[in-house]
N, C-alpha and C positions, 0 to 999 in steps of 0.2 A: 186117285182123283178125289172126289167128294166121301165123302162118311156114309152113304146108301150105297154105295158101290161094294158091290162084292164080288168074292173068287168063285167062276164057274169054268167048268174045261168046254170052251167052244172050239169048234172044230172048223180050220177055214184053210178053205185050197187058194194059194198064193196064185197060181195061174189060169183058173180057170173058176166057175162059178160059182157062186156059196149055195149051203142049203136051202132048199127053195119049204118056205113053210105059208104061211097065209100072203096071198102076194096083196094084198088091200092094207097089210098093216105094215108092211116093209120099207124100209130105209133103201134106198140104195145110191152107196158113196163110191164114185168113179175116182180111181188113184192112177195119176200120171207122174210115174217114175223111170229113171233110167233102170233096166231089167237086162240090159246087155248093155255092150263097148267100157269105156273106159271108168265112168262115173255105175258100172252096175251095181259095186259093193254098196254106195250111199244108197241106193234104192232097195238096195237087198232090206238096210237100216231100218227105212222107212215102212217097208213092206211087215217088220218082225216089230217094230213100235206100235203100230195097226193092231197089230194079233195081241200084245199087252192090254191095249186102250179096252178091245172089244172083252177077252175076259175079266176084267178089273169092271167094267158097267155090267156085265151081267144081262145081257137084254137082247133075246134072239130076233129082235126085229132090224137088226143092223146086220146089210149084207154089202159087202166090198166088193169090184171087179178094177183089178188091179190091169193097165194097160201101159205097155212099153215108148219109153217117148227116144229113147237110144241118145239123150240130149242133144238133138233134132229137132227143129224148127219143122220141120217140114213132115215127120213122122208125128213130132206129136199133133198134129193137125188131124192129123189121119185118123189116130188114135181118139181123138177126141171127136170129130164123128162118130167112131165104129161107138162110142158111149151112147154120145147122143139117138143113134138109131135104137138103144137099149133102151130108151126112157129116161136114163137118168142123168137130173138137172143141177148134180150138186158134186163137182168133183174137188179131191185136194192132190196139189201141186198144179204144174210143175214145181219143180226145182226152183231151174235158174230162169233169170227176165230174160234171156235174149230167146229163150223158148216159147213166149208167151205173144211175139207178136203179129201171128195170124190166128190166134183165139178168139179176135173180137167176130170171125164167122161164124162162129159157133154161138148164137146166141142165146138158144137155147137152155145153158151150161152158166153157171155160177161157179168159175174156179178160185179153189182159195192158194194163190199162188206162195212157196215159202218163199222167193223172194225178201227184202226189206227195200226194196228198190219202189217208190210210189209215184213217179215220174209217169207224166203221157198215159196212166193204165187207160185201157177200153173198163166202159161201167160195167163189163160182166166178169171182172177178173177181181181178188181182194186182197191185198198186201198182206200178208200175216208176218213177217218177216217185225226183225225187233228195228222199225226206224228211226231216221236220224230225229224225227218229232220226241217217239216216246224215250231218247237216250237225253236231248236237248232240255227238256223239257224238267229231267229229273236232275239233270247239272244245274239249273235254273234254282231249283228248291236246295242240294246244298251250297248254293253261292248265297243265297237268300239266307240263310240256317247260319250262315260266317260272317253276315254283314260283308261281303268280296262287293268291292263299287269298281274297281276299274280291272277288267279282266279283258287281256287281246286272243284273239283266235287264230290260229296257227294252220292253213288250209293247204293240204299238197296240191300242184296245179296239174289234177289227174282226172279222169273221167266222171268221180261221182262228187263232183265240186257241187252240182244242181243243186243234189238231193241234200246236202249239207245248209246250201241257203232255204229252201225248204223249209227243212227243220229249225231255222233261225227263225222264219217268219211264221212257223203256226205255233212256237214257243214263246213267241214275241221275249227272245232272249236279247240283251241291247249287249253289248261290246261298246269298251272304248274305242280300240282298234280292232281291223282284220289285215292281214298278209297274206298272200298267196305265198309257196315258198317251191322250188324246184329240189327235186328229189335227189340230183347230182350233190355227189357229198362235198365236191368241191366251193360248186357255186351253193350249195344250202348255208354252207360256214358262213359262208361272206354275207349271204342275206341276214343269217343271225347277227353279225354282228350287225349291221346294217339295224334291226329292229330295235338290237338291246343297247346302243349309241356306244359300242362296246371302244371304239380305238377313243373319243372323247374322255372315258373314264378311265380308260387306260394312261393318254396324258395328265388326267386330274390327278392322277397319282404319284406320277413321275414328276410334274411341277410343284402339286407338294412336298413332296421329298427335296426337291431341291429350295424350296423355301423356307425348310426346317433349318437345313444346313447351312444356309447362310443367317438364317436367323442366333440371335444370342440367346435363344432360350436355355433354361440352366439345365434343363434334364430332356435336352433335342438328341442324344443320343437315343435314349429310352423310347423317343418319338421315333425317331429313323426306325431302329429295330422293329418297333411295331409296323410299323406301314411299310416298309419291307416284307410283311409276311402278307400282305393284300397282292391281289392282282387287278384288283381297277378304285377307283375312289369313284363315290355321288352313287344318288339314289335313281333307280328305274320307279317309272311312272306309271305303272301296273303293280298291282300285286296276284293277278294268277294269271295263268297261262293253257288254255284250250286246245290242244293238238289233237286235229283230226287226222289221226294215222294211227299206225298196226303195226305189229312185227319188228322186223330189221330197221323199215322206214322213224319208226317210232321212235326210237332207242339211238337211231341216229341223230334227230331232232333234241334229244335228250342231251346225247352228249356235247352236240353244239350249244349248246345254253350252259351246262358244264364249261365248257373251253372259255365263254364268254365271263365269267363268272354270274351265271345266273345259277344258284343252289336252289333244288327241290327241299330244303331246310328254308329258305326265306321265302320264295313264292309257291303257290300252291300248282303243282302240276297236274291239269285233269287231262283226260282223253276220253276217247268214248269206249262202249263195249270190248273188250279184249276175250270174254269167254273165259275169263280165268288162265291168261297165258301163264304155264308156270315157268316160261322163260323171265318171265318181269319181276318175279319171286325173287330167282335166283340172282336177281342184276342189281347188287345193296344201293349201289354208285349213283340209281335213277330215281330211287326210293327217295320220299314217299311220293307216291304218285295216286289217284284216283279214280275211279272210273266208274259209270251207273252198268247195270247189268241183272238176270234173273236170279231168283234168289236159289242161290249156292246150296244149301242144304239141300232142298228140292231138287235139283240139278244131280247131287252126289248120292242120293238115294233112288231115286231113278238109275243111275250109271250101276250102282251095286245089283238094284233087280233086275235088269237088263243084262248086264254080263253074265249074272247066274242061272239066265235063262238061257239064252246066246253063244256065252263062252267068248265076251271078244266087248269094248266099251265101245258104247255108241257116239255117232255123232250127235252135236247139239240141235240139229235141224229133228231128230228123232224124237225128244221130249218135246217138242215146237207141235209134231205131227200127232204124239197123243195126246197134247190136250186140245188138240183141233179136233178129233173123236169124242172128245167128253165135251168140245164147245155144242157138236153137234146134236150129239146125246140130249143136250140141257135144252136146247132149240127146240128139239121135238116133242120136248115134253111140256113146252109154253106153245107150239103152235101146230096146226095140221100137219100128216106127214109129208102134204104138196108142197108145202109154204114156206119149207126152212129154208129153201134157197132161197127166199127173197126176205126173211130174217136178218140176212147180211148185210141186204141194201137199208137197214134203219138202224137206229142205234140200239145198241144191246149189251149190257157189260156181263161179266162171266169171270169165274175167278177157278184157276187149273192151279195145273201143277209149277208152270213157270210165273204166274203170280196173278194177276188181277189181269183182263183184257175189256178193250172197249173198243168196238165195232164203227167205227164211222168214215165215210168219205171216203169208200173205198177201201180202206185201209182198216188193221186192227190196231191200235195201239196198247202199248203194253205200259203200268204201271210197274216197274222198275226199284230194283233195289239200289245203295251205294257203298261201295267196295272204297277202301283203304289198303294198299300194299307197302308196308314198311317192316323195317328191318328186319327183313323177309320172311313177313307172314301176312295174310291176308286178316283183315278185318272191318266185318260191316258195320257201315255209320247209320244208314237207314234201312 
């Protein structure tokens, strides 16, 4: 965390209640995690990133009562009463959104949800999650950084379509075009070529070539051969390209713009967050491609002191959750120990381990780094 922080051996029971020392100067931070069923191991994460944050600040007035939500809708509700009848008005997690929406009874409680999801929140809940704002927003600055003037955006037509317009509008990021696109690899091709006016350039090629050949030009051999080795003629009317997708989905979109002749060598291919997939490393064919995300180094030294403690690499929600401990930490020591949950509700900027944060509108937004993946290696532009 910050440069005052130091190593102490605090002692903290995962299930049951912490040291009880001066109860007028104490903290206490309600953690809603999965502790059982299928998602326990991620809460396990979270639960053992907690115990990092607290000896790394050094500060025995931070106590935790970690409460099981079985990612359960209906338990964590439960759970988040049995806090609330504790006192304590300041809990982090849950997890995931779909846990989060009978919280707003709870009014009592200031959750900071890891979510990225900032949709419909009740005003007692806070996005911490990395959103499509603070990803939008830092593509925004290297489009700007390229002089990039016509850039279309690539949307799969799936559930968190919202939260991507969203992120358009408090980025006030402008597109020349948007597409929605269907995830089916059949009808996807079709819509790319559709986008990239791919069968028109196809013909402009093929009609060329045959205009060479009947032309008398003296060296129209030399021409054919060349144009021959093309697969469409004429210029696309963009030069980068936004796809908001992940994974399989991703790489599929990719290689359709491949088929189309669209090269990630001529137009700039960005996406959003990928967490450092190192399947995108390994994939030269996609290369280069771009994408904003936390800074890396931070990220890879956290993973080394985590596993040496742990024996096992964390998930990325884990370095999310200790620098929500060190946001807290920093809270309490600008304001009363009653008052940091309502800290949340004003603006407040904070700078952790995943990089710069700023508190507003429910939501935290993250100052963000930018990633470069080419000839398969990673490297930061910002």
């Amino acid at each position: 965390m910050n440069n005052f922080f130091k190593i102490l051996l605090f002692i903290f029971l995962i299930f049951k209640t912490s040291i009880s020392f001066s109860e007028n100067t104490k903290i206490k931070i309600g953690v809603l995690v999965p502790l059982s069923g299928e998602n326990a191991s991620l809460g396990e994460q979270i639960i053992n990133s907690i115990r990092m944050a607290l000896i790394d600040i050094d500060d025995n007035k931070l106590e935790i009562y970690p409460k099981d939500t079985e990612s359960d809708p209906n338990i964590t509700l439960r759970s988040a009463l049995e806090l609330e009848k504790m006192g304590i008005n300041l809990v982090i997690g849950p997890i995931f959104h779909e846990n989060l929406i009978y919280l707003k009874e709870v009014e009592n409680i200031t959750f900071l949800s890891l979510t990225n999801k900032t949709l419909d929140l009740p005003k007692n809940i806070i996005s911490s999650g990395i959103n499509s704002t603070s990803q939008l927003r830092t593509i925004k600055k290297f489009l700007k950084l390229n002089e990039i003037k016509k850039t279309i955006l690539l949307i799969p037509d799936l559930s968190y379509d919202s939260e991507i317009k969203k992120g358009i509008n408090n980025s006030k990021l402008k597109f020349f075009k948007e597409y929605y696109y269907n995830i089916e690899p059949t009808k996807l091709t079709k819509q790319i070529e559709e986008i990239t006016n791919y069968e028109k350039r196809k013909q402009n090629l093929l009609d060329e070539i045959s205009r060479v050949e009947n032309s008398d030009d003296i060296d129209k051999e030399k021409k054919i051969e060349n144009l021959k080795k093309k697969y469409t003629l004429g210029t696309l009317k963009f030069d980068s390209i936004i796809i908001a997708d992940f994974e399989e989905s991703l790489k599929s979109v990719i290689t359709s713009l491949l088929y189309t002749d669209v090269s990630p060598k001529e137009k700039f291919i960005i996406t959003l967050n990928q967490w450092f997939d190192e399947s995108l490393i390994n994939e030269i064919n996609v290369q280069p491609i771009y994408y904003p995300s936390i800074n890396k180094k931070n990220l890879d030294n956290f993973i080394l002191k985590f596993k040496k403690k742990f024996d096992y690499k964390p998930n990325h929600l884990s370095l999310l959750t200790y620098d929500l401990v060190g946001l807290i930490y920093f809270l309490s020591l600008k304001n009363e120990t009653l008052e940091i949950n309502k800290s949340f509700r004003t603006k407040n900027i904070f700078k952790g381990k995943m990089g710069i944060f700023e508190i507003k509108d429910n939501r935290i937004n993250h100052q963000l780094n930018f990633y470069e993946v080419s000839n398969g290696k990673l490297k930061e532009i910002f």
